[in-house]
Backbone of each chain as nested JSON, in Angstrom:
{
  "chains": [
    {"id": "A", "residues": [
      {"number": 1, "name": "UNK", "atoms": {"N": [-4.983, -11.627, 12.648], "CA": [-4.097, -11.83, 11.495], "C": [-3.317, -10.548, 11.21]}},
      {"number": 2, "name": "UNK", "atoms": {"N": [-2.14, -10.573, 10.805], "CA": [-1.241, -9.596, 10.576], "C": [-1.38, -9.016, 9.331]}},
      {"number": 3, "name": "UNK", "atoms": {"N": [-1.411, -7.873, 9.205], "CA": [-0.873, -7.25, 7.396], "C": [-0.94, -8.367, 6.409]}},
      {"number": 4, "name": "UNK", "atoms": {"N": [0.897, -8.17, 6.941], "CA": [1.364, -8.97, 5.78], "C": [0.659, -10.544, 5.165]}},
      {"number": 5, "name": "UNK", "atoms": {"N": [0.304, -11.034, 6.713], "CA": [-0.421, -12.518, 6.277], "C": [-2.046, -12.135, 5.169]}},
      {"number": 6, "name": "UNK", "atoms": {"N": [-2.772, -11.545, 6.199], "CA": [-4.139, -10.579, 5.415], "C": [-3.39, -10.36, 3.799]}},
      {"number": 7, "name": "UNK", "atoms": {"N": [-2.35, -9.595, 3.676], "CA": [-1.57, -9.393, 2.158], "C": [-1.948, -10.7, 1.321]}},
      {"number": 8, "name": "UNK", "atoms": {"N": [-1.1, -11.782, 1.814], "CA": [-1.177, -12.611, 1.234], "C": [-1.56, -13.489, 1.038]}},
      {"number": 9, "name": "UNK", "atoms": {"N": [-3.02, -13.73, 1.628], "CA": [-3.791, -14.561, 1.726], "C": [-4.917, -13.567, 0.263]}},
      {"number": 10, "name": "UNK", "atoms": {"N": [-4.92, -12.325, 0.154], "CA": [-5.03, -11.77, -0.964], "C": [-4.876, -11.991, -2.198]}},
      {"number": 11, "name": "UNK", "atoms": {"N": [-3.297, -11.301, -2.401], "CA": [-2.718, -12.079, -3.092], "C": [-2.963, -13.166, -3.964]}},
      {"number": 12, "name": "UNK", "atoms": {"N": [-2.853, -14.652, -3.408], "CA": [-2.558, -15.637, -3.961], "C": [-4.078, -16.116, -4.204]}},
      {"number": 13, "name": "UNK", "atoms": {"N": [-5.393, -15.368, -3.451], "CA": [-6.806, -15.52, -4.08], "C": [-6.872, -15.258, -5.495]}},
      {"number": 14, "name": "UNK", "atoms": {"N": [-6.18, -14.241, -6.136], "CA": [-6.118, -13.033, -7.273], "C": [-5.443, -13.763, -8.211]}},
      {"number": 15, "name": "UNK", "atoms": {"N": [-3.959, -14.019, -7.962], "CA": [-3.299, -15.063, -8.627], "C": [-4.204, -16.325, -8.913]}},
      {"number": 16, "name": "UNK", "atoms": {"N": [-4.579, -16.97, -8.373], "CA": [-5.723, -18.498, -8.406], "C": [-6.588, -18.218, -9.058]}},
      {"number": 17, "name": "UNK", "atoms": {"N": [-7.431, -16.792, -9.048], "CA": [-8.629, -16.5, -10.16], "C": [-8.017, -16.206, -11.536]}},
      {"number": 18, "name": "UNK", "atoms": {"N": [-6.804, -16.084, -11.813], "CA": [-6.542, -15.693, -13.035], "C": [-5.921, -16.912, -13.563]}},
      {"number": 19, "name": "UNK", "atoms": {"N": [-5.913, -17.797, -12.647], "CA": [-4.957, -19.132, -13.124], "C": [-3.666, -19.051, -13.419]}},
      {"number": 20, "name": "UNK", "atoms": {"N": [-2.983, -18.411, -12.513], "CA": [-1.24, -17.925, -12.602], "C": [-0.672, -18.865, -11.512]}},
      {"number": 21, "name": "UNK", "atoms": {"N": [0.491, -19.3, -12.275], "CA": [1.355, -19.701, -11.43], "C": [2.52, -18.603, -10.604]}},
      {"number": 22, "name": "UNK", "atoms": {"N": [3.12, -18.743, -9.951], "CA": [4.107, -17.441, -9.323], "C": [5.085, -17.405, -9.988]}},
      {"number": 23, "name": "UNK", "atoms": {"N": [5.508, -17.923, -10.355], "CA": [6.298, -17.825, -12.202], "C": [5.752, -16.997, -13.305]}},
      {"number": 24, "name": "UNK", "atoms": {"N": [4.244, -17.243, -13.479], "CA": [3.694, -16.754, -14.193], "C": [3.659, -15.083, -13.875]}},
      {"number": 25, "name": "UNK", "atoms": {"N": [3.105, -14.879, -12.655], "CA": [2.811, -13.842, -11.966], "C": [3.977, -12.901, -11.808]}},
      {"number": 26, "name": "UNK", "atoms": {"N": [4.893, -13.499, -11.161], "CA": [6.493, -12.71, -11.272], "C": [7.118, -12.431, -12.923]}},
      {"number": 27, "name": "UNK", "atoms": {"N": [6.568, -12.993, -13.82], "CA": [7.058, -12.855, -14.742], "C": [6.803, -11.32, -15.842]}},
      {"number": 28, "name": "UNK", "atoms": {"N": [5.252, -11.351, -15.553], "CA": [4.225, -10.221, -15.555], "C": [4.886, -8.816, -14.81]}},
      {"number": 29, "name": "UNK", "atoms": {"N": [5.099, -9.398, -13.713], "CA": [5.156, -8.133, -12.984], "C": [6.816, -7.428, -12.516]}},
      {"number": 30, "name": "UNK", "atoms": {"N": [7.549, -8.741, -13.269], "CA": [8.99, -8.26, -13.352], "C": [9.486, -8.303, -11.885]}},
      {"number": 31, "name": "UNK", "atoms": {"N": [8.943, -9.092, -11.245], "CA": [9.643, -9.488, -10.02], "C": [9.787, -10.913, -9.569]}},
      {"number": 32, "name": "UNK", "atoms": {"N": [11.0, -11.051, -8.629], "CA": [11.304, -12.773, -8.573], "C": [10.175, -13.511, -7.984]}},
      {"number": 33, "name": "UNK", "atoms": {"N": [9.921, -14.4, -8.61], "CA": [8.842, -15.826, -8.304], "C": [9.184, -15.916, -6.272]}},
      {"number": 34, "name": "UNK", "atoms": {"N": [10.512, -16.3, -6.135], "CA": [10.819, -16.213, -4.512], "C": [10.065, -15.381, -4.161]}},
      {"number": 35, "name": "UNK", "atoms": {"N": [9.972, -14.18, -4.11], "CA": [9.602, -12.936, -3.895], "C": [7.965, -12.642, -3.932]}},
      {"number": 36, "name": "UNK", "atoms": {"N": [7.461, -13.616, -4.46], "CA": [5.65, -13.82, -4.606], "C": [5.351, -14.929, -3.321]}},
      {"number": 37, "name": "UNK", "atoms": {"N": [6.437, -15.834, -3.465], "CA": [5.655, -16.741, -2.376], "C": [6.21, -16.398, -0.887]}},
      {"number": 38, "name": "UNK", "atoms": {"N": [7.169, -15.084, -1.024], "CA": [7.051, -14.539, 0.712], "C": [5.692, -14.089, 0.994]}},
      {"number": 39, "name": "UNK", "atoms": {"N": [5.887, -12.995, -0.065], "CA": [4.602, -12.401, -0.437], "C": [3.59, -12.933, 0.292]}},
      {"number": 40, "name": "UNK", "atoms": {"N": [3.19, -14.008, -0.204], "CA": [1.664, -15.082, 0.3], "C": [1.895, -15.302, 1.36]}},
      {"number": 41, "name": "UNK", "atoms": {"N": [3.176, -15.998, 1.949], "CA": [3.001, -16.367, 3.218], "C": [3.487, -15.394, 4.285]}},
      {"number": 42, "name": "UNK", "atoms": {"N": [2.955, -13.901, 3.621], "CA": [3.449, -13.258, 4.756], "C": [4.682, -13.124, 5.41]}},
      {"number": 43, "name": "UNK", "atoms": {"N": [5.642, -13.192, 4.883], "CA": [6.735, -12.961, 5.146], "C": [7.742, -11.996, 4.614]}},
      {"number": 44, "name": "UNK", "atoms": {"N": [6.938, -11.227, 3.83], "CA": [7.591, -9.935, 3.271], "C": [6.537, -8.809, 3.845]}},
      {"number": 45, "name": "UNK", "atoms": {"N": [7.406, -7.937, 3.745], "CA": [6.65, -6.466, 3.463], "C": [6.136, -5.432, 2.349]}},
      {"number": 46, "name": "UNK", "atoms": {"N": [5.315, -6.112, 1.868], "CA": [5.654, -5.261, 0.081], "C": [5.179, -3.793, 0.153]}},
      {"number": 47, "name": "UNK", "atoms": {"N": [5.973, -2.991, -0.353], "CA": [5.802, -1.831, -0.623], "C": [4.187, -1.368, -1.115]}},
      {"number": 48, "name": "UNK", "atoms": {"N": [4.178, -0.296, -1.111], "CA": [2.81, 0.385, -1.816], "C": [3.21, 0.244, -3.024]}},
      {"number": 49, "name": "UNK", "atoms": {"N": [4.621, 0.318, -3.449], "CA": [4.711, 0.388, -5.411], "C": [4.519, -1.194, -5.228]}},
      {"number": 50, "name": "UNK", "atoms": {"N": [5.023, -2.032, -4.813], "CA": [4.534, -3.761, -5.382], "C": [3.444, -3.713, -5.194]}},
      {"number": 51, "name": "UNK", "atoms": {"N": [2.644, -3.201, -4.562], "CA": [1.15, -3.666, -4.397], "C": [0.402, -3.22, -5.259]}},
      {"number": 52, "name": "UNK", "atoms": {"N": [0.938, -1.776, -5.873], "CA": [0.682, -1.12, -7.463], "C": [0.775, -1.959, -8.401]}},
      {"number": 53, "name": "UNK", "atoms": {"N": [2.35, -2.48, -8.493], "CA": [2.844, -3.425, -9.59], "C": [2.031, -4.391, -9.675]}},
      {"number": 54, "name": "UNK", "atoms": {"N": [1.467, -5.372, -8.541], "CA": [1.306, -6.374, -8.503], "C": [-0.493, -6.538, -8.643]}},
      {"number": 55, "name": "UNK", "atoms": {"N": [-1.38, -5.043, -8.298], "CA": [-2.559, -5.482, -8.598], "C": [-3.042, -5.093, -10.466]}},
      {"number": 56, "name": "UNK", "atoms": {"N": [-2.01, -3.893, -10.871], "CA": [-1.701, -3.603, -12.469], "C": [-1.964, -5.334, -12.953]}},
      {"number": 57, "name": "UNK", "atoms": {"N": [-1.041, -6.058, -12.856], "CA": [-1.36, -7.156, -13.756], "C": [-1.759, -8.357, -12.894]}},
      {"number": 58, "name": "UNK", "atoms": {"N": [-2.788, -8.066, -11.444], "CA": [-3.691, -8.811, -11.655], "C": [-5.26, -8.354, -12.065]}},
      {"number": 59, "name": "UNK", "atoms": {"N": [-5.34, -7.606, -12.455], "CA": [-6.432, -7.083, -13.474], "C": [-7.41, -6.431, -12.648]}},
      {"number": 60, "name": "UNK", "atoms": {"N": [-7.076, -5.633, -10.939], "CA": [-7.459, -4.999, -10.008], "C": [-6.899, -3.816, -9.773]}},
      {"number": 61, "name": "UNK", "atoms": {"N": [-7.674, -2.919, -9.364], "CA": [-7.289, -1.44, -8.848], "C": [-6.415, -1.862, -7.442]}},
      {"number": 62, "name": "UNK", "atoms": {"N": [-5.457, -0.921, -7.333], "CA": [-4.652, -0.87, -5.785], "C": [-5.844, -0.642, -4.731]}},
      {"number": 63, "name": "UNK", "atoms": {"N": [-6.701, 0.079, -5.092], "CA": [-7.716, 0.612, -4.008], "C": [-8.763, -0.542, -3.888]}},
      {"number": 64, "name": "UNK", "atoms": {"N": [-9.101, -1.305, -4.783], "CA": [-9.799, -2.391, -4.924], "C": [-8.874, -3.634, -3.468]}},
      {"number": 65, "name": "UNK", "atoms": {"N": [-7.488, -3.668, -4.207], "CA": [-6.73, -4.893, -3.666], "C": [-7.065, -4.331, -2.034]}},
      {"number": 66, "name": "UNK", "atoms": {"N": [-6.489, -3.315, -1.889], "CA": [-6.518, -3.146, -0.367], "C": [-7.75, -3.036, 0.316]}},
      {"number": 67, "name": "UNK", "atoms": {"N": [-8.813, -3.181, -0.137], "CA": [-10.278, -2.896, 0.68], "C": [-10.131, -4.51, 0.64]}},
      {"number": 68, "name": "UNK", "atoms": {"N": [-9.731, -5.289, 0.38], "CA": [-9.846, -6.78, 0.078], "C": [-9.022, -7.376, 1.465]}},
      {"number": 69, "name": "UNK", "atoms": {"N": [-7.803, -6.265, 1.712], "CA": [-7.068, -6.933, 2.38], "C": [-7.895, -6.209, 4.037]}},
      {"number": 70, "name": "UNK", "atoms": {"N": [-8.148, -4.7, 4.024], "CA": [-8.655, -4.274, 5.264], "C": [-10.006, -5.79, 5.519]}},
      {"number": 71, "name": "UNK", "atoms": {"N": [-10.651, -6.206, 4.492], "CA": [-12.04, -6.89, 4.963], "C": [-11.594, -8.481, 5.566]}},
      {"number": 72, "name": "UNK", "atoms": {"N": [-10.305, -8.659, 4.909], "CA": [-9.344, -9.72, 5.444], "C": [-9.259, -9.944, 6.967]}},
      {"number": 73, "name": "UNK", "atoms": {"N": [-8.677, -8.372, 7.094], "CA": [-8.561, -7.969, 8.514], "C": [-9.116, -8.317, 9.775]}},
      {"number": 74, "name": "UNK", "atoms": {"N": [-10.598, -7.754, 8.875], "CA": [-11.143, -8.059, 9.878], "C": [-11.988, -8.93, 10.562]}},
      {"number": 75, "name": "UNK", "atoms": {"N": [-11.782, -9.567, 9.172], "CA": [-12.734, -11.063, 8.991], "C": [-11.843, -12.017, 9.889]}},
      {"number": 76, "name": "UNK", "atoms": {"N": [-10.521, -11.781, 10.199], "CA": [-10.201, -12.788, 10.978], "C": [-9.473, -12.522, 12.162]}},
      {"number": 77, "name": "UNK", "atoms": {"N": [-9.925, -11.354, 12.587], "CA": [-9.359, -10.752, 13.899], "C": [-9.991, -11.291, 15.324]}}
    ]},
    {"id": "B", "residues": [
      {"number": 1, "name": "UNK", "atoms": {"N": [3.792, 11.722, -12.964], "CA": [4.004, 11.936, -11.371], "C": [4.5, 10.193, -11.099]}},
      {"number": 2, "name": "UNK", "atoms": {"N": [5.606, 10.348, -10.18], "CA": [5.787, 8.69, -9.844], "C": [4.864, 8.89, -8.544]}},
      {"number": 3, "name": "UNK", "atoms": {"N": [4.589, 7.253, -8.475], "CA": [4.307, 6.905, -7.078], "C": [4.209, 7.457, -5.727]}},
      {"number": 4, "name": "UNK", "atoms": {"N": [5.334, 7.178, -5.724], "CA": [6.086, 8.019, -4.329], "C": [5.389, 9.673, -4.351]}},
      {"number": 5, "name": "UNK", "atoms": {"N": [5.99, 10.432, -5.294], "CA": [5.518, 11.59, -5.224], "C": [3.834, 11.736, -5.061]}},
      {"number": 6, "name": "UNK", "atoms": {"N": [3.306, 11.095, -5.621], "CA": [1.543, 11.087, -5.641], "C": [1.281, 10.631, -3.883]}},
      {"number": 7, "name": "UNK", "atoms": {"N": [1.958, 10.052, -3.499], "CA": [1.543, 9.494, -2.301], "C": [1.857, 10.694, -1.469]}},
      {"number": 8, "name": "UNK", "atoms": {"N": [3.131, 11.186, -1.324], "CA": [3.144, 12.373, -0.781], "C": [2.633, 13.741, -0.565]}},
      {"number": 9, "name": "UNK", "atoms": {"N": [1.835, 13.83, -1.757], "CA": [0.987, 15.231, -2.302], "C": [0.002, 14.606, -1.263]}},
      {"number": 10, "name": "UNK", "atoms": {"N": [-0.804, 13.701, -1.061], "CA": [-2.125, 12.855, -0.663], "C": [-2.06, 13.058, 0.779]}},
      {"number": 11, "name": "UNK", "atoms": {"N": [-0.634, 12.288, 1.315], "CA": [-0.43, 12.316, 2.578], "C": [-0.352, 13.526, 3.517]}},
      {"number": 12, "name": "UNK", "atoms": {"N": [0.176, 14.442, 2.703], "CA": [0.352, 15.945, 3.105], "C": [-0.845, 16.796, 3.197]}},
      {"number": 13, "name": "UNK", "atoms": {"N": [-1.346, 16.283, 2.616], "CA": [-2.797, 16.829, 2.154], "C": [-4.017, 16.434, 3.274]}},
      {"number": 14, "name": "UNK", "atoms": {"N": [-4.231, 15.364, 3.627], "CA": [-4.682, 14.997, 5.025], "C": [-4.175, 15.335, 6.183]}},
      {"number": 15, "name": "UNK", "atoms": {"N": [-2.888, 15.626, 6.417], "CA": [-2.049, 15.891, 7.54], "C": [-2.656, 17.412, 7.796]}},
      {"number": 16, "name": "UNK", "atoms": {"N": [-2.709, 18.447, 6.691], "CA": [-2.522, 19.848, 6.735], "C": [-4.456, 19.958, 7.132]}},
      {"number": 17, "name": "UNK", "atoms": {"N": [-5.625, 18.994, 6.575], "CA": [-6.699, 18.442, 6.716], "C": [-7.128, 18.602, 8.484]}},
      {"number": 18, "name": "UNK", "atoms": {"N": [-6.422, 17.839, 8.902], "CA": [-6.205, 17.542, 10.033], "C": [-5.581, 18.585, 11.502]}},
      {"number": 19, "name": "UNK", "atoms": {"N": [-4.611, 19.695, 10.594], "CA": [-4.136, 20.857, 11.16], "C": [-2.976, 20.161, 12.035]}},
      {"number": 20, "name": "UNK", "atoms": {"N": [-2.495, 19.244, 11.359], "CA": [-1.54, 18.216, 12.537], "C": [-0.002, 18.757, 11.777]}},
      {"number": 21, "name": "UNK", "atoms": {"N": [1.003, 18.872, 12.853], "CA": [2.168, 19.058, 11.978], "C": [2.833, 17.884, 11.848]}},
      {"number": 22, "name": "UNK", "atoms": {"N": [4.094, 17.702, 11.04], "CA": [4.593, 16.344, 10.912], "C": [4.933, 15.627, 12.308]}},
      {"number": 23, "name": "UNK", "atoms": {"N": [5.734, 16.399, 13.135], "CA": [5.995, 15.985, 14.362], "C": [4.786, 15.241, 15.209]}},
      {"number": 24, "name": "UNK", "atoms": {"N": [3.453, 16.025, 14.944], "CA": [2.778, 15.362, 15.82], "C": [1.689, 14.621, 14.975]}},
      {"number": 25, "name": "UNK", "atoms": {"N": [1.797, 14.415, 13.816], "CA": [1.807, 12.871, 13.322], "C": [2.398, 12.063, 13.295]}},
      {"number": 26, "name": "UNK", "atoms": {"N": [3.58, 12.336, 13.273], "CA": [4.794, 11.63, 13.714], "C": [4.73, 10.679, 15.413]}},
      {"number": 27, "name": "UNK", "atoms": {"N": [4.499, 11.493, 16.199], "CA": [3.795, 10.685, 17.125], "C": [3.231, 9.605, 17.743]}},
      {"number": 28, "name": "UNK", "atoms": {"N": [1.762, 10.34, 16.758], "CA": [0.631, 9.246, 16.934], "C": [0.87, 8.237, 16.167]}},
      {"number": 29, "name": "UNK", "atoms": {"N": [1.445, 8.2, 15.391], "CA": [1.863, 6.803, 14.646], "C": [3.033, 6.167, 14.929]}},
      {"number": 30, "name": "UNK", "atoms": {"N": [3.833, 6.719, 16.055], "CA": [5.334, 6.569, 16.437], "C": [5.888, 6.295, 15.326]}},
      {"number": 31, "name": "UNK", "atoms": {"N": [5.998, 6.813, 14.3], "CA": [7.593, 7.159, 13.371], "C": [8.015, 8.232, 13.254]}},
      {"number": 32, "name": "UNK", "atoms": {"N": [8.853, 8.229, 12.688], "CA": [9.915, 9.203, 13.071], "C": [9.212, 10.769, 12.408]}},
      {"number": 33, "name": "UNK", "atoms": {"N": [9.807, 11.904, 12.733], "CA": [9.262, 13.086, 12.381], "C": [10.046, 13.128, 10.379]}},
      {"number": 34, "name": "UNK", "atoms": {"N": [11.31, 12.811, 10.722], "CA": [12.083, 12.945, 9.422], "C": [11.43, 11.911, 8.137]}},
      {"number": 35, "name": "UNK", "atoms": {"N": [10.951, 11.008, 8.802], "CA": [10.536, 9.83, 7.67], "C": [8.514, 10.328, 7.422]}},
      {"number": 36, "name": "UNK", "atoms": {"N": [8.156, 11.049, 7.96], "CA": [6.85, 11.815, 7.654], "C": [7.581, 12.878, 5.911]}},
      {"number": 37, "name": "UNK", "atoms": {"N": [8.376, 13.673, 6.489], "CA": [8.971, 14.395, 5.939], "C": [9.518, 13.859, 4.5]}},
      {"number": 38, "name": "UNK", "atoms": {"N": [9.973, 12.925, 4.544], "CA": [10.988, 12.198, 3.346], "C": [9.638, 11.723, 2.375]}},
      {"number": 39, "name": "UNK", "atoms": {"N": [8.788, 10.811, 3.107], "CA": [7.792, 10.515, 2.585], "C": [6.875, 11.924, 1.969]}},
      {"number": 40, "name": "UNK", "atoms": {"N": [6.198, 12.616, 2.427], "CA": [5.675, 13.565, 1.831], "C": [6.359, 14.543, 0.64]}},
      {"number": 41, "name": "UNK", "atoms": {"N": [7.758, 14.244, 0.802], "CA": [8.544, 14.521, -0.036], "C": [8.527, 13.609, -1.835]}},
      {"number": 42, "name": "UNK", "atoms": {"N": [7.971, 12.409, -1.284], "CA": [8.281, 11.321, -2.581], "C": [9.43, 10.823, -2.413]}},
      {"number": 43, "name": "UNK", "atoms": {"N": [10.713, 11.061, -1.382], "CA": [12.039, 10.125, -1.135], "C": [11.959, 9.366, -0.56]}},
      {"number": 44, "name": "UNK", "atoms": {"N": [10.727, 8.915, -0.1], "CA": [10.899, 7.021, 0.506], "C": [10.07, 6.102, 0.086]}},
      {"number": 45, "name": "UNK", "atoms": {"N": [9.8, 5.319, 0.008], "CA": [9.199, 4.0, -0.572], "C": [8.034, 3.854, 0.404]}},
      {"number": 46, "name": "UNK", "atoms": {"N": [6.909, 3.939, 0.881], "CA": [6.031, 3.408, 1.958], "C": [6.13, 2.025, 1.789]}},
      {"number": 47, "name": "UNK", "atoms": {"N": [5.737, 1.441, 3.037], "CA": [5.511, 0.109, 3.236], "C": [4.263, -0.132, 3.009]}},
      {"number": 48, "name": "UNK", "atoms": {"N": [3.197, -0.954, 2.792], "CA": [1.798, -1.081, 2.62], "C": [1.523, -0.947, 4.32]}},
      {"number": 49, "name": "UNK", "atoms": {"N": [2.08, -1.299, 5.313], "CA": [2.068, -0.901, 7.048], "C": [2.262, 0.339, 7.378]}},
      {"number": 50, "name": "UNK", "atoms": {"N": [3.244, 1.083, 6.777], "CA": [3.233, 2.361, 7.015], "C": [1.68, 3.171, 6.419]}},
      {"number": 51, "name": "UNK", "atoms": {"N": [1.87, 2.797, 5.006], "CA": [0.343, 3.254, 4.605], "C": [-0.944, 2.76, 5.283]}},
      {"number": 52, "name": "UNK", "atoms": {"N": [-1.22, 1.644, 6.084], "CA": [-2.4, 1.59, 7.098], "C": [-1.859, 2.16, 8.269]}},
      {"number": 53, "name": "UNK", "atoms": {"N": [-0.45, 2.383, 9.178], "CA": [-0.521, 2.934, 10.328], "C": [-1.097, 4.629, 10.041]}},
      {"number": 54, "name": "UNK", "atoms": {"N": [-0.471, 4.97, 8.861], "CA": [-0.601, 6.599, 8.69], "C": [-2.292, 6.716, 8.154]}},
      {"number": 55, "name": "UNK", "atoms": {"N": [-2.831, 6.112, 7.255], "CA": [-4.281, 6.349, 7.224], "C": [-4.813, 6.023, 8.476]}},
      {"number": 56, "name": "UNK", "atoms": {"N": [-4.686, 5.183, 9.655], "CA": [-5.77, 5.066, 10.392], "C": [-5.358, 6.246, 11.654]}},
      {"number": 57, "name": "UNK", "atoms": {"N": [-4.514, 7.201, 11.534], "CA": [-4.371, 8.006, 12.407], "C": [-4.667, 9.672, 11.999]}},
      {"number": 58, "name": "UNK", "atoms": {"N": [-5.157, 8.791, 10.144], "CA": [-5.668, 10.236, 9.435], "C": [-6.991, 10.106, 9.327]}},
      {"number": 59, "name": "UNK", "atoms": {"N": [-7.383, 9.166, 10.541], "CA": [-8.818, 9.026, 10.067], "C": [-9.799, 8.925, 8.663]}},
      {"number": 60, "name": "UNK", "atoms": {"N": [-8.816, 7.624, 7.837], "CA": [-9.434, 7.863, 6.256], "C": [-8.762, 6.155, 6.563]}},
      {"number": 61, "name": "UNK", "atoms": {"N": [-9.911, 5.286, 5.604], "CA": [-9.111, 4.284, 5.347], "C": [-8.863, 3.983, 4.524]}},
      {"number": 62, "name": "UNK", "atoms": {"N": [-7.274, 2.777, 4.706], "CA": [-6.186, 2.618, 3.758], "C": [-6.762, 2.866, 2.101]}},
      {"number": 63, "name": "UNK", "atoms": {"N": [-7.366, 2.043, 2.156], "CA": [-8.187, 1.634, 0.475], "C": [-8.364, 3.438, -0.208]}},
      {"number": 64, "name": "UNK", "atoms": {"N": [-9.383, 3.794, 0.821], "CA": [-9.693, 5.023, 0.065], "C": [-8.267, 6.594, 0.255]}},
      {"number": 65, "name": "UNK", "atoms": {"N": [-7.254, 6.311, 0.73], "CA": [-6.311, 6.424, 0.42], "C": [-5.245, 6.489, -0.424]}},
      {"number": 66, "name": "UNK", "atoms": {"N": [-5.271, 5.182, -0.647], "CA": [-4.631, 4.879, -1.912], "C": [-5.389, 4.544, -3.432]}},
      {"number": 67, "name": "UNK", "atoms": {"N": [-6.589, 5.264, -3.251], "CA": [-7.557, 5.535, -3.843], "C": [-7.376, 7.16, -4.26]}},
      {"number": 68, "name": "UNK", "atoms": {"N": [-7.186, 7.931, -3.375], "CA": [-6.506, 9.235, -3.615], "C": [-5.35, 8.922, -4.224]}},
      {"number": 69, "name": "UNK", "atoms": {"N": [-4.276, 8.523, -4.196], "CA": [-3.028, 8.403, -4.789], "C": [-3.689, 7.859, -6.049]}},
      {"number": 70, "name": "UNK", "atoms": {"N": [-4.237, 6.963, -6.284], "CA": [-4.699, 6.692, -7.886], "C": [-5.185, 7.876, -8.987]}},
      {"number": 71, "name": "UNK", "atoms": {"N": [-5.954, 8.533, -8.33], "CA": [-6.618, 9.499, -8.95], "C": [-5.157, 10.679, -8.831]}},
      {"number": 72, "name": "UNK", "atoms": {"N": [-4.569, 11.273, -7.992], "CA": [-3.765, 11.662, -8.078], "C": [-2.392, 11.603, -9.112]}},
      {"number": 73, "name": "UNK", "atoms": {"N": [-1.794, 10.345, -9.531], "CA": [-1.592, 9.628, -10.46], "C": [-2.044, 10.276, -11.933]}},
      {"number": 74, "name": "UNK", "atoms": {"N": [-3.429, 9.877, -12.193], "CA": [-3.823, 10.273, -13.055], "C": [-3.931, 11.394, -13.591]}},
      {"number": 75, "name": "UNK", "atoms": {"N": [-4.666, 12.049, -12.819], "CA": [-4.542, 13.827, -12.388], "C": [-3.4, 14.862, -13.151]}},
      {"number": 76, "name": "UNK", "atoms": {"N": [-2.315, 13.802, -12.726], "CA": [-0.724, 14.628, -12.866], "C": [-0.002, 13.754, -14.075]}},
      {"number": 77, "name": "UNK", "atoms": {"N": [-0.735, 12.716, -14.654], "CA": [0.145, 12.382, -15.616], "C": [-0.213, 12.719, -17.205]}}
    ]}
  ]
}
């Protein structure tokens, strides 16, 4: 599995535990709803600041989100 | 401290760790020598890919990385 997919298979776990829609979620985090569901399906590249932005208001540390995404990694390599 | 800049203090900081100069981190991660540079500077945006190619060639992983940049962050604000 790639990054970005590992990203967003993240992601949209985090979003689902908080009960957000990507409306909801983009709305929070001041970025476009489009822009969440590349996000998930791996089709963006999000920066280290979105991944800041984006674990700030899902109620996770950046360092938290990304040990989530390395265990992603490797869980499906 | 923004972002960017915290990431750069961090990144520089492992590199010099390491006794590696930019060029030949630059290298091992094949990017460019100037975009090591810009970045350690705080003038570029990392990618969340750039931040796992450059931690796993700093021998530190991503998470606890940007785990340094958190605390760093804090540190300076």
């Amino acid at each position: 599995m790639e990054l970005e997919h590992a990203f967003g298979v993240v992601l949209k776990r985090h979003r689902k535990a908080l009960s957000l829609s990507q409306e909801e979620l983009a709305l929070r985090c001041n970025l476009d709803r489009t822009f969440i569901g590349l996000l998930e399906r791996g089709e963006r590249r999000p920066t280290l600041k979105s991944v800041f932005v984006l674990a700030q208001n899902l109620n996770v540390s950046p360092s938290d989100l990304v040990r989530e995404v390395e265990k992603q990694l490797t869980q499906d390599s």
